[in-house]
C-alpha positions in Angstrom: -36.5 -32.2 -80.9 -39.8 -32.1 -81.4 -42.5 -32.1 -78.5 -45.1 -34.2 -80.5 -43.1 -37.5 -81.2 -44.3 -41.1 -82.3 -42.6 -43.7 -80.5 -42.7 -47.1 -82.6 -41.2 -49.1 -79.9 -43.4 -48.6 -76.7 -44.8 -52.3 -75.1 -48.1 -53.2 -73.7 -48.3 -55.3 -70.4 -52.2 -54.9 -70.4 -54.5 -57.9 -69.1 -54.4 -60.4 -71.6 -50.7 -60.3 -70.6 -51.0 -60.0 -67.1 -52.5 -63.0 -67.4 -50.3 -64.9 -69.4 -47.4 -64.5 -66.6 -50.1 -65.1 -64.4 -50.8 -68.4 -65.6 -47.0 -69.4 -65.4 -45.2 -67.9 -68.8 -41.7 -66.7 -67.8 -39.0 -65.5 -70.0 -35.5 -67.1 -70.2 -32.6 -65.7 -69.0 -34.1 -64.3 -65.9 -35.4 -61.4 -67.4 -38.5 -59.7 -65.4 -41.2 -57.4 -66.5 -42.7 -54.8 -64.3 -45.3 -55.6 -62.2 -48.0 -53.3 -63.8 -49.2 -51.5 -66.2 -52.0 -48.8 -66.7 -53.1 -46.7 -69.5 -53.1 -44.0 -67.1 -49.3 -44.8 -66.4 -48.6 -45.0 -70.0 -50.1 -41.1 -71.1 -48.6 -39.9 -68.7 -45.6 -41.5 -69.6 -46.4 -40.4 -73.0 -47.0 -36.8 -71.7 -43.5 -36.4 -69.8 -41.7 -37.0 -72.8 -43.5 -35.2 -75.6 -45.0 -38.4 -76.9 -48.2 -38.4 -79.1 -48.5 -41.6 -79.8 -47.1 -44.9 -79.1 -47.4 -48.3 -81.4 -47.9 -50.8 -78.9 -46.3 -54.3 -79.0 -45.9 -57.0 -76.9 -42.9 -58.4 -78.1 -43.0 -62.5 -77.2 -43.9 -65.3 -79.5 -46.2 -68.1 -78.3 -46.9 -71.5 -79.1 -50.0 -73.5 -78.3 -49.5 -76.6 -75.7 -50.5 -80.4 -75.8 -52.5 -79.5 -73.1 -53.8 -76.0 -74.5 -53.4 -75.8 -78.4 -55.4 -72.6 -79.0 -53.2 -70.8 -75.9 -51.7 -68.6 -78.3 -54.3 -67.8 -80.9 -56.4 -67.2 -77.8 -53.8 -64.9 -76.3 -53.2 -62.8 -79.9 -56.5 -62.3 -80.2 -57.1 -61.3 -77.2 -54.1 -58.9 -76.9 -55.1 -57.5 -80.7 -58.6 -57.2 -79.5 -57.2 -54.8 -76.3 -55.2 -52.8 -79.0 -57.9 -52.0 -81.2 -60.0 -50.6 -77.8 -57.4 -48.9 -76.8 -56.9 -46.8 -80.0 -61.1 -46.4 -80.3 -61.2 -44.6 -76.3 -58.0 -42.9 -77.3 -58.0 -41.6 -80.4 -54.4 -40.5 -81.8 -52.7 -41.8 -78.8 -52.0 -45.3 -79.6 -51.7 -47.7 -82.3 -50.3 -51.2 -82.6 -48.3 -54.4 -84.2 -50.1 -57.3 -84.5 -49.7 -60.1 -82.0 -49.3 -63.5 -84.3 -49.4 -66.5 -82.8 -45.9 -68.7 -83.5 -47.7 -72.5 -83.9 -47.8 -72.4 -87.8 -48.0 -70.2 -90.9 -51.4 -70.8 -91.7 -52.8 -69.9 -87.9 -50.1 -66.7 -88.0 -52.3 -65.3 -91.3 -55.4 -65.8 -89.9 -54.9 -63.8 -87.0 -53.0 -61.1 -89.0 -55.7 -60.6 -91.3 -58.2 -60.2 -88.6 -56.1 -58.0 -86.8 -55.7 -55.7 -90.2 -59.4 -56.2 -91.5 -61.7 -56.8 -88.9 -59.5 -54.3 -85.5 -57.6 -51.7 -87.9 -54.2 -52.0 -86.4 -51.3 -50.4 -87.7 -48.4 -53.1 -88.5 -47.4 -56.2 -87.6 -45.1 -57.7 -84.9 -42.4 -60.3 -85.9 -40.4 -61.4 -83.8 -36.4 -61.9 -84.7 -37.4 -65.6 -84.8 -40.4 -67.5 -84.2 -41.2 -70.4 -80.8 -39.3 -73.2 -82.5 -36.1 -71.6 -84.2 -38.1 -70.1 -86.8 -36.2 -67.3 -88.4 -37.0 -64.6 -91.2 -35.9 -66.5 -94.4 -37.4 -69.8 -93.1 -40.5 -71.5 -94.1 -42.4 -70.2 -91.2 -42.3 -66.6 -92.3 -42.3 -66.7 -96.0 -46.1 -66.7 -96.4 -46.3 -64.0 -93.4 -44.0 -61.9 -94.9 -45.9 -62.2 -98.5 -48.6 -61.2 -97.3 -47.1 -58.1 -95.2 -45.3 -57.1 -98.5 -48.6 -57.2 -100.8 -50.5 -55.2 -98.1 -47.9 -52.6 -98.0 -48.3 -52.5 -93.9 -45.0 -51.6 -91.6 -44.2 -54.5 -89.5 -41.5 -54.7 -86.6 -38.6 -56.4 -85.7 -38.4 -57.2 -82.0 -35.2 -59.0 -80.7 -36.1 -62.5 -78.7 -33.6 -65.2 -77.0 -31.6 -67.1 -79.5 -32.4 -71.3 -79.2 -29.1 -70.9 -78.2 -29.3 -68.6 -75.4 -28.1 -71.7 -72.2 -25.1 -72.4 -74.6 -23.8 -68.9 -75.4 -25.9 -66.6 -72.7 -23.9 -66.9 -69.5 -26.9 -67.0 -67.5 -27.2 -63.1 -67.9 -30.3 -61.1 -69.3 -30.4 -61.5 -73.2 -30.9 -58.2 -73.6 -27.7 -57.1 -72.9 -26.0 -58.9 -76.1 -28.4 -62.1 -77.5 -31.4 -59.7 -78.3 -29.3 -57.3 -80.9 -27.3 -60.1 -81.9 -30.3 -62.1 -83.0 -31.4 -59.1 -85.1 -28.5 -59.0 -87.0 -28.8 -62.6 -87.5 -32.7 -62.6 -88.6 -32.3 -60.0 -91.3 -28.9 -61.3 -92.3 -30.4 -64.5 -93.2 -33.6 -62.8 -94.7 -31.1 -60.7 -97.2 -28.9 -64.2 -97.5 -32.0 -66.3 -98.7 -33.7 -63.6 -101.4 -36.2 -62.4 -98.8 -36.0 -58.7 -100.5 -35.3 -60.1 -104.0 -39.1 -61.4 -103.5 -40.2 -59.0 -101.7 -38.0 -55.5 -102.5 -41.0 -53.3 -100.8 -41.2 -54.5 -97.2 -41.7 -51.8 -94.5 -39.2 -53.2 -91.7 -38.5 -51.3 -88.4 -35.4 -52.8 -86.3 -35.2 -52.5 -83.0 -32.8 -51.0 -81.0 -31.4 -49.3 -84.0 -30.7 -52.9 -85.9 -28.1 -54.1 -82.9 -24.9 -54.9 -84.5 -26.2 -55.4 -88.0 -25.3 -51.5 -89.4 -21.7 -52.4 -88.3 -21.9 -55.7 -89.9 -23.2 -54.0 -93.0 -19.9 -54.1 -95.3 -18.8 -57.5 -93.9 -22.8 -59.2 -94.7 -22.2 -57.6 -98.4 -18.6 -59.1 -99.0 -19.7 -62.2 -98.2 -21.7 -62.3 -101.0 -18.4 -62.1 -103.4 -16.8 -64.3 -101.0 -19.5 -67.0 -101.2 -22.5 -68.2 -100.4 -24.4 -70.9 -98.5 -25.9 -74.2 -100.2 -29.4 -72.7 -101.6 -28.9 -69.2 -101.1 -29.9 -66.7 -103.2 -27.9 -65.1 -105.9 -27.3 -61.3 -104.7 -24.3 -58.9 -104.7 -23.1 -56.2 -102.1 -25.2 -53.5 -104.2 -28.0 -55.5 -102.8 -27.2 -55.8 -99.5 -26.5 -51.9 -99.9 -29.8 -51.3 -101.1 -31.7 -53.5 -98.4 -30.0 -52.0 -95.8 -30.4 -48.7 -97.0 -34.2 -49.4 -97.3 -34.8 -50.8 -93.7 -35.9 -48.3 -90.9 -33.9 -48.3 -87.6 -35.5 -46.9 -84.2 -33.6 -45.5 -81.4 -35.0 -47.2 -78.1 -31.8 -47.8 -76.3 -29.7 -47.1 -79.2 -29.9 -43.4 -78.9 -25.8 -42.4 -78.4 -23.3 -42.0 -81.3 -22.0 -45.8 -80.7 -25.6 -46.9 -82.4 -26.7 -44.0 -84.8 -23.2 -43.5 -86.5 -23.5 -46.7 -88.0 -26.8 -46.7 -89.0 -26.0 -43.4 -90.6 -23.2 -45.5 -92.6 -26.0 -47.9 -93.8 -29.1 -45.8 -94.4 -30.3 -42.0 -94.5 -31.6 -39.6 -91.7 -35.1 -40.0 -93.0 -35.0 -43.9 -92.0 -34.7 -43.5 -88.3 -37.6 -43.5 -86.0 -38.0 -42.4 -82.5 -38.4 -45.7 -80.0 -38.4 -45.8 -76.0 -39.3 -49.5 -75.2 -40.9 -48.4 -72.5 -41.8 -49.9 -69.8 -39.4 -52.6 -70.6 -37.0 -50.0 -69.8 -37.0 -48.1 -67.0 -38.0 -44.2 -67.2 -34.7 -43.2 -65.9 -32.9 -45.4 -68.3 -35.4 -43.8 -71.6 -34.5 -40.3 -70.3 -30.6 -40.4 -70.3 -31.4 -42.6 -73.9 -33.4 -39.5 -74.9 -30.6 -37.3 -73.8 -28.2 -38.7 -75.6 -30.4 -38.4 -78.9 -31.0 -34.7 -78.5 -26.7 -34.1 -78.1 -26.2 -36.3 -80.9 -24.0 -33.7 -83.5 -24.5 -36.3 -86.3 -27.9 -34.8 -87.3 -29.2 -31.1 -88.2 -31.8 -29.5 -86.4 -34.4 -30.6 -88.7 -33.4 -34.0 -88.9 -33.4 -34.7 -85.3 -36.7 -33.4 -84.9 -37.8 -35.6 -87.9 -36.5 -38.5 -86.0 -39.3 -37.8 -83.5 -42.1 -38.1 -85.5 -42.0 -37.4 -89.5 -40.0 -40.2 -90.7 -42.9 -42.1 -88.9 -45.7 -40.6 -90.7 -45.2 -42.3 -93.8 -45.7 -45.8 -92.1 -48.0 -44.5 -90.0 -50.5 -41.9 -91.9 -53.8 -42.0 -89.5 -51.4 -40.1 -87.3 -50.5 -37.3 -89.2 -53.3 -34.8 -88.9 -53.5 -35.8 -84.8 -50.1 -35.2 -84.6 -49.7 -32.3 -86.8 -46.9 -33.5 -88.6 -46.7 -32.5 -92.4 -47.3 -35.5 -94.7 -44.7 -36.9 -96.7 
């Protein structure tokens, strides 16, 4: 494995979202965040494992309230604005995806194309859907997504709660089954609806290896033989193959053979990417993850160590030279 890695799934729990817990935000299902946050704690983080760089995130979506309609433009830009500083005093050891605010389309591209034009960030979070029920497919994303596909710029794919989560969650953390699920079931409905007919050159990273979608992958392409919804698009299983094959699948807690074998059914060495989410999860918890990565026999030498950082360079190019990983 190499010692000079790029971890696409790392988290930011800087002030602007210090703040937003601060002011009352929680997260359903009882999930809890650490308590701080440094970017001392983070290099050296970054230093124990052989990280270079990390693409930060902060993986919520936010609404604006009756009371406060600008809460979560206010709060994107303010977290976008804390990126782009962090990357200028650090050079080579951090970049970012794109805080968007979730209260319409319109609001959502005017802070991505600040965040792109005016900070420099690398990518664009979305979330697996959007404050409202708002999946990929819908509405809400289709003019987000446009403009992520004409630019050309990565964007990832974090898990959040399903609207569902009272009804099917059992009161226990989300993460444990609703997060992956609802990854599967964005991108599912993305390829259902023509998402990747209209736009067949998005740069998507899933989280957590795609959850359950790379074992879903045959089933979500007989479907389309089988038949379709009311208003769906017209696609066939060599579609779905193709999408699938095209995605890009990160290892953050998905680092064992029960994960990467089936994304290795779906899609090629060169599409997985090296992920910690960090310091969502625990050190402890990243190090066994990482562990089991490095004994995976599923990959050659090279491969593995192209997991840690190459495959990344190609979304990410303003690393290369500061990383010292050959471009692609």
């Amino acid at each position: 494995m190499t010692a000079r890695r790029i971890d696409v799934h790392s988290h930011y729990l800087g002030p602007a979202v210090a703040e937003m817990f601060a002011s009352g935000f929680s997260l359903a299902g009882g999930y809890k965040i650490p308590a701080r946050w440094s970017t001392e704690a983070a290099l050296a983080f970054m230093d124990r494992h052989g990280i270079a760089t990390q693409i930060l995130s902060a993986p919520w979506s936010f609404r604006g309230t009756p009371e406060d309609p600008a809460l979560a433009t206010r709060f994107c830009r303010a977290v976008n604005e804390e990126y782009a500083e962090l990357a200028e005093k650090h050079p080579g050891r951090f970049g970012a995806f794109a805080s968007l605010p979730a209260d319409d389309s319109a609001s959502a591209l005017a802070e991505l194309r600040h965040a792109l034009d005016v900070l420099h960030l690398d990518g664009v979070l979305l979330t697996s859907n959007a404050e409202g029920g708002h999946y990929l497919g819908g509405d809400h994303y289709e003019p987000i997504l446009a403009e992520i596909h004409e630019r050309g710029v990565p964007a990832f794919v974090h898990p959040r709660n399903p609207p569902c989560l009272d009804a099917v969650g059992f009161g226990r953390s989300p993460s444990v089954v609703e997060f992956t699920f609802d990854t599967a079931r964005t991108v599912t409905n993305a390829i259902y609806t023509g998402v990747f007919q209209r736009y067949p050159g998005l740069k998507l990273i899933l989280a957590h290896c795609g959850g359950p979608l790379p074992s879903l992958g045959w089933r979500i392409a007989e479907h389309t033989v089988m038949g379709m919804g009311p208003g769906d698009a017209d696609i066939d299983p060599a579609h779905v193959t193709g999408v699938l094959r095209g995605l890009y699948y990160e290892t953050a807690l998905a680092g064992g053979p029960h994960s990467l074998r089936p994304a290795l059914e779906v899609t090629s060495p060169g599409h997985l990417l090296f992920g910690t989410d960090w310091p969502l999860a625990p050190e402890a918890t990243v190090t066994r993850n990482n562990d089991n990565l490095a004994a995976f026999d599923g990959l050659t030498a090279d491969e593995l160590a192209a997991v840690g950082g190459a495959n990344a360079v190609p979304l990410f190019p303003r690393f290369s030279r500061l990383t010292c990983f050959p471009e692609t």
